[in-house]
Residue frames as qw, qx, qy, qz and C-alpha x, y, z in Angstrom:
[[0.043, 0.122, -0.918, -0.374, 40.13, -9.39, 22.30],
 [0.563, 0.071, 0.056, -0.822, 36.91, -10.16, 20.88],
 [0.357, -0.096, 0.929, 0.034, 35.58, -13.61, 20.73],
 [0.549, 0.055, -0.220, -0.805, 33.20, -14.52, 17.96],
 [0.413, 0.125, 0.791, -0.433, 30.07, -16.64, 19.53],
 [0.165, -0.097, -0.761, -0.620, 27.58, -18.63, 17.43],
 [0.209, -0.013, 0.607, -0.767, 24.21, -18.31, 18.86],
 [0.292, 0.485, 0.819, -0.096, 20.64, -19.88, 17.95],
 [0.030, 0.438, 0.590, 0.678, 18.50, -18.37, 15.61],
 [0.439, -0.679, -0.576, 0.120, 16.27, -17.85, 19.01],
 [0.420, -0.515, -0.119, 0.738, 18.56, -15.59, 20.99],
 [0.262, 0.869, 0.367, 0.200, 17.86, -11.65, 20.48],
 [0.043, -0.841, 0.271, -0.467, 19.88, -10.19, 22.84],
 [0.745, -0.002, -0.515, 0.423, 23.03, -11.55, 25.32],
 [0.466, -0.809, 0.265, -0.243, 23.17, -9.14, 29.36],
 [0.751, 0.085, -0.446, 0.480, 26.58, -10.30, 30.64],
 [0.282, -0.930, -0.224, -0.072, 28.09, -8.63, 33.49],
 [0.716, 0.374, -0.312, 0.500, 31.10, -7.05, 33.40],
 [0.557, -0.477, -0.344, 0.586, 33.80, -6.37, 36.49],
 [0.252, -0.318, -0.074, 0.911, 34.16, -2.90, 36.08],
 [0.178, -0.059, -0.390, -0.901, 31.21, -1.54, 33.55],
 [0.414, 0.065, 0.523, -0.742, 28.62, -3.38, 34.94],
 [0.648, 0.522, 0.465, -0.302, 25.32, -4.44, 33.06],
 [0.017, -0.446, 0.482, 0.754, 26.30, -4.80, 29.48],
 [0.689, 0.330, 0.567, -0.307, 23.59, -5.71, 26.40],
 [0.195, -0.455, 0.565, 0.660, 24.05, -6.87, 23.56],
 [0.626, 0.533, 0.261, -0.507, 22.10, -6.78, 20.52],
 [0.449, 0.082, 0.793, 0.403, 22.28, -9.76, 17.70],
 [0.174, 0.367, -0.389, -0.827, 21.69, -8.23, 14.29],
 [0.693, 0.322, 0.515, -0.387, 18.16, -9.25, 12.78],
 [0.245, -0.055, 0.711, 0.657, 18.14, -10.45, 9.37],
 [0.466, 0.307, -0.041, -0.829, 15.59, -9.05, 7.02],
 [0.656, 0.259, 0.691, -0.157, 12.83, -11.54, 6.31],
 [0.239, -0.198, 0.700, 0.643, 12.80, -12.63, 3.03],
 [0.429, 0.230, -0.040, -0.873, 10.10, -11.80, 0.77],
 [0.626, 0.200, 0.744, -0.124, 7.71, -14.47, -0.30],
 [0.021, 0.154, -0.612, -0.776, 7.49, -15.32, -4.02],
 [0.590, 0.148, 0.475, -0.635, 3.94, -15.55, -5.44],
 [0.620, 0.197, 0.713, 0.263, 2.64, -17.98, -7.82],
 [0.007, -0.194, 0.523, 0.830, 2.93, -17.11, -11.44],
 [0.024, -0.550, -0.746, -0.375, -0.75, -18.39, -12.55],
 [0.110, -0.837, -0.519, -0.136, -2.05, -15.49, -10.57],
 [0.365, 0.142, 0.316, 0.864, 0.05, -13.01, -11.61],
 [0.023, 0.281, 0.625, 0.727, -2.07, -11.90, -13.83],
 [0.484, -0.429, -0.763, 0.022, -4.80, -12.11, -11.55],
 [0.672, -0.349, -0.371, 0.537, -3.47, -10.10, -9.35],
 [0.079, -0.121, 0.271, 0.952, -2.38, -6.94, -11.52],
 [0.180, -0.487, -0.704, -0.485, -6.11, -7.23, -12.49],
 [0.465, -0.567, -0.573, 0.367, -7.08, -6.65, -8.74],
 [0.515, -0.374, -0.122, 0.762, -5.34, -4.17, -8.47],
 [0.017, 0.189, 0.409, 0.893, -5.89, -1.93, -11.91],
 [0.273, -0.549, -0.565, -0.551, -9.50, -2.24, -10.87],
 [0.349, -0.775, -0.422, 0.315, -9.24, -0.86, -7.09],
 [0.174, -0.378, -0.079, 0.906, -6.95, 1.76, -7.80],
 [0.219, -0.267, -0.385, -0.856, -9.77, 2.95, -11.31],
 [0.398, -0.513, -0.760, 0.028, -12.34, 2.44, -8.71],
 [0.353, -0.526, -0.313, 0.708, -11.10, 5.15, -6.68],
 [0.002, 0.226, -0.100, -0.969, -10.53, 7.60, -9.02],
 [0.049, -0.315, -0.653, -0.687, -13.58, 7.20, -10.84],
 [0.280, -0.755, -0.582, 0.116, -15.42, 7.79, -7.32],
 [0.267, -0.364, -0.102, 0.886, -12.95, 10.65, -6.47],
 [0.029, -0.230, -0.370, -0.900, -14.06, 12.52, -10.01],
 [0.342, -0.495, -0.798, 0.035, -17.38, 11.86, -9.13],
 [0.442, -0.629, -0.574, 0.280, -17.43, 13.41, -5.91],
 [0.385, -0.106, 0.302, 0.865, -15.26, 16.02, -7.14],
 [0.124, -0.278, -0.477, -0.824, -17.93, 17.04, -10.03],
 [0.240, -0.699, -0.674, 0.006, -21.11, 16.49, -7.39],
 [0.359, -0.521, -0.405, 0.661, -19.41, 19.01, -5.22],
 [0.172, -0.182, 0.130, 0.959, -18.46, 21.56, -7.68],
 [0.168, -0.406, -0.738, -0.512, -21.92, 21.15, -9.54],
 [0.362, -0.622, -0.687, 0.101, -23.33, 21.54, -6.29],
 [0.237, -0.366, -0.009, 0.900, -21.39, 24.84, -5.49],
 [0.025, 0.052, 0.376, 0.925, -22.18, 26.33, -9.05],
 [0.493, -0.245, -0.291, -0.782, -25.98, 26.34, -9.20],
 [0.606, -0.167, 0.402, -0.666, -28.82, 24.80, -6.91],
 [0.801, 0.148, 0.555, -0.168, -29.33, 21.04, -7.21],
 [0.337, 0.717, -0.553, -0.258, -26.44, 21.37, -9.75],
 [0.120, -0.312, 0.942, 0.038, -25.00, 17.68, -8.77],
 [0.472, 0.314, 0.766, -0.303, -28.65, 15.96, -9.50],
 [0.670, 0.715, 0.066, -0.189, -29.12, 17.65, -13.08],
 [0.456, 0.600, -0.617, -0.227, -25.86, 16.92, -14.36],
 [0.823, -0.214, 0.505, -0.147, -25.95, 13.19, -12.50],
 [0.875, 0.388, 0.288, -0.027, -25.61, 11.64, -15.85],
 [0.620, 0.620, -0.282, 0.390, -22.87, 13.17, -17.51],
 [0.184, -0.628, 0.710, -0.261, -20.44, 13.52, -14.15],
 [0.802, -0.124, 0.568, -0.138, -21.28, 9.57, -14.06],
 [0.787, 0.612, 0.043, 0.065, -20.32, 9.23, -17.48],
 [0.515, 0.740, -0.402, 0.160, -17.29, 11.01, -17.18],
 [0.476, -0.567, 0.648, -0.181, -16.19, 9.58, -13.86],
 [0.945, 0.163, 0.262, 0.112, -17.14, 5.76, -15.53],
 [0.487, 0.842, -0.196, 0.122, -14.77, 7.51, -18.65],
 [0.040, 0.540, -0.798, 0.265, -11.41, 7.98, -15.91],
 [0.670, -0.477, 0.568, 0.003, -11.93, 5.00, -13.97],
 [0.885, 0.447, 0.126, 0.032, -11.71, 3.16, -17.61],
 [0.380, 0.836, -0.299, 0.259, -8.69, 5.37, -18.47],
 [0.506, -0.671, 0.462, -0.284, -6.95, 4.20, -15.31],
 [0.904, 0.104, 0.387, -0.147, -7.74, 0.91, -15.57],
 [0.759, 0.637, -0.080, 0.103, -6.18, 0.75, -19.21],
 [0.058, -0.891, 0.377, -0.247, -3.24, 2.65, -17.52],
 [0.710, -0.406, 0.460, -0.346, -2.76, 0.22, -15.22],
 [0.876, 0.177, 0.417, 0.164, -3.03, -3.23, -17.27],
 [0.742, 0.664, 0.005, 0.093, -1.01, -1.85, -19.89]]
C-alpha cells in the first residue's frame, strides 16, 4: 500500500530506510519552470535586435567568404575587389534583415 505524502516545495528527494531493502531514495518530480512573459512595448524592439544580429552575421560571413575566395583566385584578389564584396555582403545582410522583420 502506497501512501500519498504532501511535501514542501523545498524537499528534492526523501532516503528512508527500509527493514529488508535497506537505503531507499526517492526522487520528487520537478516541475518545469514556467516561462516568463515579456512586455509587449518591446516586442517589437526585440525582433529588431534580433533581425539585425542574425544580418550582421551573414553579411560578415559573405564577406569573409568572398575575401577568401578572391584571395585564392588571383594575388591581392580580396583588396581589388574590396568594394564590390562589401557591397554585396552590405546587399545580404539587408536581404536578411528584410527576411527577418517581415
Amino acid at each position: 500500500m502506497t501512501k500519498k505524502v504532501k511535501l514542501a516545495k523545498s524537499v528534492e528527494k526523501i532516503s528512508y530506510l527500509h527493514p529488508t531493502d535497506g537505503m531507499i531514495t526517492l526522487a520528487k518530480n520537478k516541475r518545469k519552470p514556467k516561462r516568463k512573459k515579456g512586455s509587449k512595448e518591446l516586442a517589437g524592439a526585440s525582433k529588431m535586435v534580433r533581425a539585425m544580429n542574425a544580418a550582421q552575421l551573414a553579411g560578415a560571413e559573405a564577406l569573409a567568404d568572398r575575401s577568401a575566395r578572391d584571395d585564392k583566385d588571383e594575388k591581392d584578389g580580396a583588396l581589388k575587389n574590396m568594394s564590390s564584396n562589401s557591397q554585396r555582403a552590405m546587399l545580404k545582410a539587408a536581404k536578411v534583415f528584410r527576411s527577418k522583420m517581415g
